[in-house]
SEDO-407532 format. One record per residue (C-alpha): x, y, z. Coordinates in pm, 1 decimal, always signed. Layout:
BEGIN
REC	c1	c2	c3
REC	X	Y	Z
...
END
This chain:
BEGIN
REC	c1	c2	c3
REC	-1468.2	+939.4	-411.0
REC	-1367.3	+885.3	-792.7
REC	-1234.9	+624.6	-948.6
REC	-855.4	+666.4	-1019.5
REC	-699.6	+568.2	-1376.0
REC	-524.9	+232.1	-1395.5
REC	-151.4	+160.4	-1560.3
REC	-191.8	-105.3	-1774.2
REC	-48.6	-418.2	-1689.0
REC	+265.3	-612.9	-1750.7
REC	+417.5	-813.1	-1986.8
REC	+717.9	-1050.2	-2059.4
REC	+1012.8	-842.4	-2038.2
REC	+883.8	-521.5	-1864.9
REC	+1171.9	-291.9	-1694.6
REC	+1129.7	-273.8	-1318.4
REC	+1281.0	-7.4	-1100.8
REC	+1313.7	-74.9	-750.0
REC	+1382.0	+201.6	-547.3
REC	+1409.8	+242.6	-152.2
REC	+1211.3	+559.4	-63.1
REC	+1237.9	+444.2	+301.6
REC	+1472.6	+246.0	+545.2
REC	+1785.0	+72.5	+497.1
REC	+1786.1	-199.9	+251.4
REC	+1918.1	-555.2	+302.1
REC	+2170.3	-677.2	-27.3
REC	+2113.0	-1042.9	+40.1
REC	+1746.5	-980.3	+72.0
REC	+1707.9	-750.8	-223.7
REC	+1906.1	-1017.1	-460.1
REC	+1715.4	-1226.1	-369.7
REC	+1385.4	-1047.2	-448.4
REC	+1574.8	-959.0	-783.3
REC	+1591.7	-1280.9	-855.1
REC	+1218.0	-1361.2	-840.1
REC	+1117.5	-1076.6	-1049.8
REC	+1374.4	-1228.5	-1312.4
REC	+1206.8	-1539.2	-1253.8
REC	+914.0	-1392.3	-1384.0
REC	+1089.1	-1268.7	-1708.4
REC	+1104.8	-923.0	-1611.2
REC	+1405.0	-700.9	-1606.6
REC	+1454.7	-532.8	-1301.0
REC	+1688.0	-242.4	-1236.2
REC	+1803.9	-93.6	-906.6
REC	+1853.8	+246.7	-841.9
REC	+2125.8	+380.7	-762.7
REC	+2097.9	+529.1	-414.7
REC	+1905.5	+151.5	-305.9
REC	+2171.6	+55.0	-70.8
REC	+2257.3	+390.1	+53.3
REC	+2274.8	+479.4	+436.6
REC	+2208.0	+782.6	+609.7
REC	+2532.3	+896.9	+786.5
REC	+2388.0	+1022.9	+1103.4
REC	+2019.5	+891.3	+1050.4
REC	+2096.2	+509.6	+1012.7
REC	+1673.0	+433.7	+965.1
REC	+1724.1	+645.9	+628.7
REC	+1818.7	+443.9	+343.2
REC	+2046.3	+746.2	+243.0
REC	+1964.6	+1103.1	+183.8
REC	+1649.1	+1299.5	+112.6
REC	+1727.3	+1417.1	-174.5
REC	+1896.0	+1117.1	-330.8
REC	+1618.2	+877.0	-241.9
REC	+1353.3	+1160.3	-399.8
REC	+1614.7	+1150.8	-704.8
REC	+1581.2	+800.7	-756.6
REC	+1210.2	+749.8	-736.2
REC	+1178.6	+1041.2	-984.7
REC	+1406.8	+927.3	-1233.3
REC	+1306.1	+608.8	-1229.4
REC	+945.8	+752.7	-1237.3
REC	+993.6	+981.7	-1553.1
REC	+1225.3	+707.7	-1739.5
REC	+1024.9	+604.8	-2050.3
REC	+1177.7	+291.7	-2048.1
REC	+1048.1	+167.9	-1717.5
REC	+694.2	-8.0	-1702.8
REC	+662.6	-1.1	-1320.7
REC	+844.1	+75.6	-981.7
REC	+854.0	-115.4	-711.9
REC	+1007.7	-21.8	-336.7
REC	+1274.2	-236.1	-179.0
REC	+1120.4	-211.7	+156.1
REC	+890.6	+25.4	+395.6
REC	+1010.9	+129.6	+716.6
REC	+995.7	+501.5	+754.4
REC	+1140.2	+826.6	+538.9
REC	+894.0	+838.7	+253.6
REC	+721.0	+1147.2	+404.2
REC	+1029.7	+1322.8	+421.6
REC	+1066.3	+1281.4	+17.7
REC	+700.4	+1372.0	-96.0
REC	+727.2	+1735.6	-88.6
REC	+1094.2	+1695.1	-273.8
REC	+912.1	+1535.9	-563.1
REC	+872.1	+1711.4	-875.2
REC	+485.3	+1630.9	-923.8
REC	+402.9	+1804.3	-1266.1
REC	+710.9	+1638.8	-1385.2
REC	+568.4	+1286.0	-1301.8
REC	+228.1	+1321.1	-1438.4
REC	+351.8	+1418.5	-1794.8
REC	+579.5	+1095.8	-1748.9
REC	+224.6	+953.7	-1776.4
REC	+65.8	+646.7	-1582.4
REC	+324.1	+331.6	-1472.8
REC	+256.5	+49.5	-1218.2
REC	+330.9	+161.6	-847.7
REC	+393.3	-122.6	-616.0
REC	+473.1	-42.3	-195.8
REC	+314.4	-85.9	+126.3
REC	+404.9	-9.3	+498.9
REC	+559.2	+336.7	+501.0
REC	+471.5	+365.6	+91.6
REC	+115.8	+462.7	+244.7
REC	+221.8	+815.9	+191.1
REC	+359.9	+782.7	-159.6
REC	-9.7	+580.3	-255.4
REC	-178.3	+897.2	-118.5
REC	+62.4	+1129.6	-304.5
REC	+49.7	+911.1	-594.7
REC	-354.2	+945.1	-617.1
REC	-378.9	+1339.7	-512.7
REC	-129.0	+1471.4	-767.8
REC	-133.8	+1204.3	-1012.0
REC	-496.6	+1035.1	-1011.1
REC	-325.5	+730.2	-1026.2
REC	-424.7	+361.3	-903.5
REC	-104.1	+158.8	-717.4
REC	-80.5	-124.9	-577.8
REC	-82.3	-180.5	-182.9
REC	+190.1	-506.6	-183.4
REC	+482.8	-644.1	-92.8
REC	+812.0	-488.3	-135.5
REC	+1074.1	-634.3	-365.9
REC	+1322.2	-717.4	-90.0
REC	+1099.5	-806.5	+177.0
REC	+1125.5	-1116.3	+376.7
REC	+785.7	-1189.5	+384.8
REC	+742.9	-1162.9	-60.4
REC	+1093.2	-1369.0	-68.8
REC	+967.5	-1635.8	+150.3
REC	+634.4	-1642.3	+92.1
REC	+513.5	-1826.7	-232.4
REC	+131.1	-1668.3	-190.0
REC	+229.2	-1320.3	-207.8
REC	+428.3	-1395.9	-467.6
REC	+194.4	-1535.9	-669.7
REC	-59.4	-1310.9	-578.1
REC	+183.0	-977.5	-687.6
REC	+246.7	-1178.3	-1032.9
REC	-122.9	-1244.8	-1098.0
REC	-183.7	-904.3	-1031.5
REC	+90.2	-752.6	-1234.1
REC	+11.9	-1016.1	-1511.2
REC	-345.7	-1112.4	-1524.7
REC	-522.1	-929.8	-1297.4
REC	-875.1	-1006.8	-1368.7
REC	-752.3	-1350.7	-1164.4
REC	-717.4	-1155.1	-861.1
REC	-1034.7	-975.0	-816.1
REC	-1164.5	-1111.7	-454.2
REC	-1026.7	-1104.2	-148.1
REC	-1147.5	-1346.8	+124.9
REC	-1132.1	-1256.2	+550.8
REC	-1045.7	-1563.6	+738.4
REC	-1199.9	-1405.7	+1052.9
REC	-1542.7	-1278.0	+1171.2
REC	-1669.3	-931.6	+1058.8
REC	-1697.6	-671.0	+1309.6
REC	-2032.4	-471.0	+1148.0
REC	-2206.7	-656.2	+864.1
REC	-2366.5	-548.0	+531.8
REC	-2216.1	-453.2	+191.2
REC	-2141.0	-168.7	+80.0
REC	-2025.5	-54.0	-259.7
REC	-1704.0	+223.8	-284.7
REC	-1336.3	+327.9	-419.2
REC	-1048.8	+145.6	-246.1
REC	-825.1	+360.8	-64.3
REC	-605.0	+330.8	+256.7
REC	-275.2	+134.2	+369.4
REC	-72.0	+222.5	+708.2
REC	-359.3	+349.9	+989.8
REC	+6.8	+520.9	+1146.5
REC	+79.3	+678.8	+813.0
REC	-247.2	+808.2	+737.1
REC	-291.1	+963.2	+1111.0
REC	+19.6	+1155.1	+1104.5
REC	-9.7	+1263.8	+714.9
REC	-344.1	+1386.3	+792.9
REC	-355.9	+1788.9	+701.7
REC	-61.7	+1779.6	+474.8
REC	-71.5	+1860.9	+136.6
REC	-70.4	+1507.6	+19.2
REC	-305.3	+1364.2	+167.0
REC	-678.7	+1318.8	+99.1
REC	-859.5	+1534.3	+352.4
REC	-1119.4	+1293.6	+415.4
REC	-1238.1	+925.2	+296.5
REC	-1643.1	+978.6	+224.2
REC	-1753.5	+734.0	-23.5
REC	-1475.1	+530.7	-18.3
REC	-1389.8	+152.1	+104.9
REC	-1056.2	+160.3	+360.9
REC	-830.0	-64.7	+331.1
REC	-584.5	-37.2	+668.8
REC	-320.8	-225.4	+893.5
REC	-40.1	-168.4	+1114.1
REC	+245.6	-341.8	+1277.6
REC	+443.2	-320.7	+1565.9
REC	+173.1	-76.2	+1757.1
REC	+9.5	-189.0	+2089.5
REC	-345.0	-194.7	+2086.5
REC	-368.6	+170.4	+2288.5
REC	-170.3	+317.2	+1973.1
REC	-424.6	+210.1	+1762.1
REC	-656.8	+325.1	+1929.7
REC	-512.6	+657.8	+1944.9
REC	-451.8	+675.1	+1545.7
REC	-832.1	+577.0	+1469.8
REC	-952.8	+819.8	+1770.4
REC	-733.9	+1099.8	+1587.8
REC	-925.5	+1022.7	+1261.1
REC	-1290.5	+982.0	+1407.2
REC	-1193.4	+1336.1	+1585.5
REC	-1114.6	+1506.1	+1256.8
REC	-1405.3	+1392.5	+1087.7
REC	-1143.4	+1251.6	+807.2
REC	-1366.1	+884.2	+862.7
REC	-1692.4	+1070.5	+800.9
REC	-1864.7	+913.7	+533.8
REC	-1699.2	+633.9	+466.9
REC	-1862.1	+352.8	+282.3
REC	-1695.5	+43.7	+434.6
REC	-1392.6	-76.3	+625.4
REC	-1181.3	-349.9	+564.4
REC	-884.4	-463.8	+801.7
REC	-615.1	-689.9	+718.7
REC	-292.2	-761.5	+966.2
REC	-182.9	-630.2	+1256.7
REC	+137.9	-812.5	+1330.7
REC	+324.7	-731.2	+1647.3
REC	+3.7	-504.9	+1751.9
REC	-57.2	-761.2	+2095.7
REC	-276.9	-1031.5	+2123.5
REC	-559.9	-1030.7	+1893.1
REC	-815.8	-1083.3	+2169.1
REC	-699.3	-760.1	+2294.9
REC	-668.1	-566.4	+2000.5
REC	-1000.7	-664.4	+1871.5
REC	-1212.1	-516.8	+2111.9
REC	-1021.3	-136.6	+2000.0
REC	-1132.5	-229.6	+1675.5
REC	-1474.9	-284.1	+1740.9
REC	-1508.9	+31.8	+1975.3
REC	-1337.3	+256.4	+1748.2
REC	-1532.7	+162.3	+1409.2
REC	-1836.0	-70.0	+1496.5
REC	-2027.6	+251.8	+1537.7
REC	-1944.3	+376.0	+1203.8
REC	-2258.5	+182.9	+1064.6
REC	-2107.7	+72.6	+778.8
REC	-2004.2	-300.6	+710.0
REC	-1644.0	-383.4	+889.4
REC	-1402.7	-668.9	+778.1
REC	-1151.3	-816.1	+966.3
REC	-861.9	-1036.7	+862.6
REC	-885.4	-956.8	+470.2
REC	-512.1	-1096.5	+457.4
REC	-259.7	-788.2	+309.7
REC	-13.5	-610.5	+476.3
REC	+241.1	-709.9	+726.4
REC	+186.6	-1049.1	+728.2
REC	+320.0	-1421.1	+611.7
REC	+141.6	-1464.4	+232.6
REC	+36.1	-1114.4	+231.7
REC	-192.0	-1041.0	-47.6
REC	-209.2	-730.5	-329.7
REC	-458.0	-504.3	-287.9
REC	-521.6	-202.6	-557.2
REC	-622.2	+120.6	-443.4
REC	-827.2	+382.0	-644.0
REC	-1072.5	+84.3	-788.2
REC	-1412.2	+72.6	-750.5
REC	-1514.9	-280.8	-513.0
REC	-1814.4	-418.3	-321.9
REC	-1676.4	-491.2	+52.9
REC	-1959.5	-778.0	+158.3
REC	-1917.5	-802.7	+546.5
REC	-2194.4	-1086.4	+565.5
REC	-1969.8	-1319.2	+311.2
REC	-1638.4	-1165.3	+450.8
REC	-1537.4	-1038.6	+73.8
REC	-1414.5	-760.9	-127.5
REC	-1453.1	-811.6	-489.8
REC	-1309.8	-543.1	-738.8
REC	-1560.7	-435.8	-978.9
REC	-1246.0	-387.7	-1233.9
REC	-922.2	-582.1	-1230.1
REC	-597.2	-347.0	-1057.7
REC	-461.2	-288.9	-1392.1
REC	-594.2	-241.3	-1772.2
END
């Protein structure tokens, strides 16, 4: 797995589009994640299908073709230095074929910053455009408003990345050893059911995934990791790293899926890295080369997220 080519990072005063390639956004939440960003001396700009609803699908935030619209032109605008989504949810699978690809790659390379249902635009974004994003927390999301760690953690990474270059678990690792790779990964539910479609990597050898869920009991899981194993789309892989699993049971019961499913894998296997869907979750890059060290419980980015 190759390294992917990094946007460069911001500065004072960079234009921000924040777009909602997924579900229904909240206004009072995304002011208030509007306001942050300003905090931060950036100018953010919402486009303009953001609070849109779907008229008979009400977990769409508005139409295909409008939210496709917006992340394009806010994509191809040479004025904007990065794009951020509002929120995950679901409906950014339904937009990825809609996009016009060849048009976004001569737009050149711009920060990309989603998680949760994103996981198929940070696929997309590193098939057709060789592009590293950023796996973090979306602009209007309760747990970035709230949560002064993932806040700072986006800024540093957006800022001054080479501040932000390990990752600590706060649990116990599941295989150990240390293996060296290119980050890749996000939603386990995304990346099961985008498996086989045109934008998405048919398999992970060589690389270092990065996964978490939420809201899926610990039989779903299992299900989504068996589906991978059985494709062979895991074969190969140089190292796993896990971070939260919110609303996915009890841990004690989830855990021992997670050991079944990937302890075999002989590879090291972190748990509780800290990003996803979780209080003070964390930034993680994908498409950069790291060393995942189960017996320290790190992953440390050979190169910052951003140039």
């Amino acid at each position: 797995m190759k390294e992917l080519v990094r946007p460069s990072r911001l500065a004072p005063g960079a234009r921000i589009a924040v777009v909602a390639p997924s579900g229904p956004v909240a206004e009072e939440r995304l002011e208030a994640g509007l306001d942050l960003l300003r905090g931060w001396d950036l100018d953010p700009v919402v486009a303009p299908h953001v609070l849109d609803r779907h008229d008979r699908l009400p977990h769409l935030a508005g139409a295909d073709a409008d939210r496709a619209a917006d992340l394009q032109r806010a994509w191809c605008d040479p004025a904007v230095d990065a794009v951020l989504c509002a929120r995950g949810g679901y409906g950014a699978q339904r937009i990825v074929d809609l996009l016009d690809w060849d048009a976004m790659r001569a737009a050149g390379p711009k920060v990309f910053v989603g998680f949760s249902d994103s996981t198929a635009l940070h696929e997309a974004f590193a098939l057709r455009l060789g592009l590293v994003t950023l796996y973090g927390p979306a602009a209007a999301g309760v747990d970035f408003i709230k949560s002064a760690r993932a806040q700072e953690h986006l800024r540093g990474t957006l800022f001054a990345p080479e501040t932000v270059r390990t990752l600590a678990s706060t649990g116990t690792p599941i295989a150990g050893g240390r293996a060296r790779g290119v980050t890749l990964g996000g939603c386990l539910t995304l990346l099961a059911t985008g498996y086989g479609t045109p934008h998405t990597r048919a398999g992970v050898g060589g690389g270092l995934l990065l996964i978490e869920d939420v809201g899926e009991r610990p039989y779903r899981v299992d299900r989504a990791l068996t589906q991978l194993l059985r494709t062979g789309w895991l074969d190969g892989v140089a190292g796993v790293a896990l971070g939260s699993w919110e609303g996915c049971g009890p841990y004690e019961e989830l855990r021992p899926v997670l050991v079944d499913r990937l302890g075999g894998l002989g590879v090291p296997v972190v748990d509780e890295l800290g990003f996803g869907h979780c209080e003070g979750a964390l930034t993680v890059p994908f498409g950069v080369p790291a060393v995942l060290d189960a017996d320290e419980g790190t992953l440390t980015l050979d190169t910052p997220a951003l140039r």
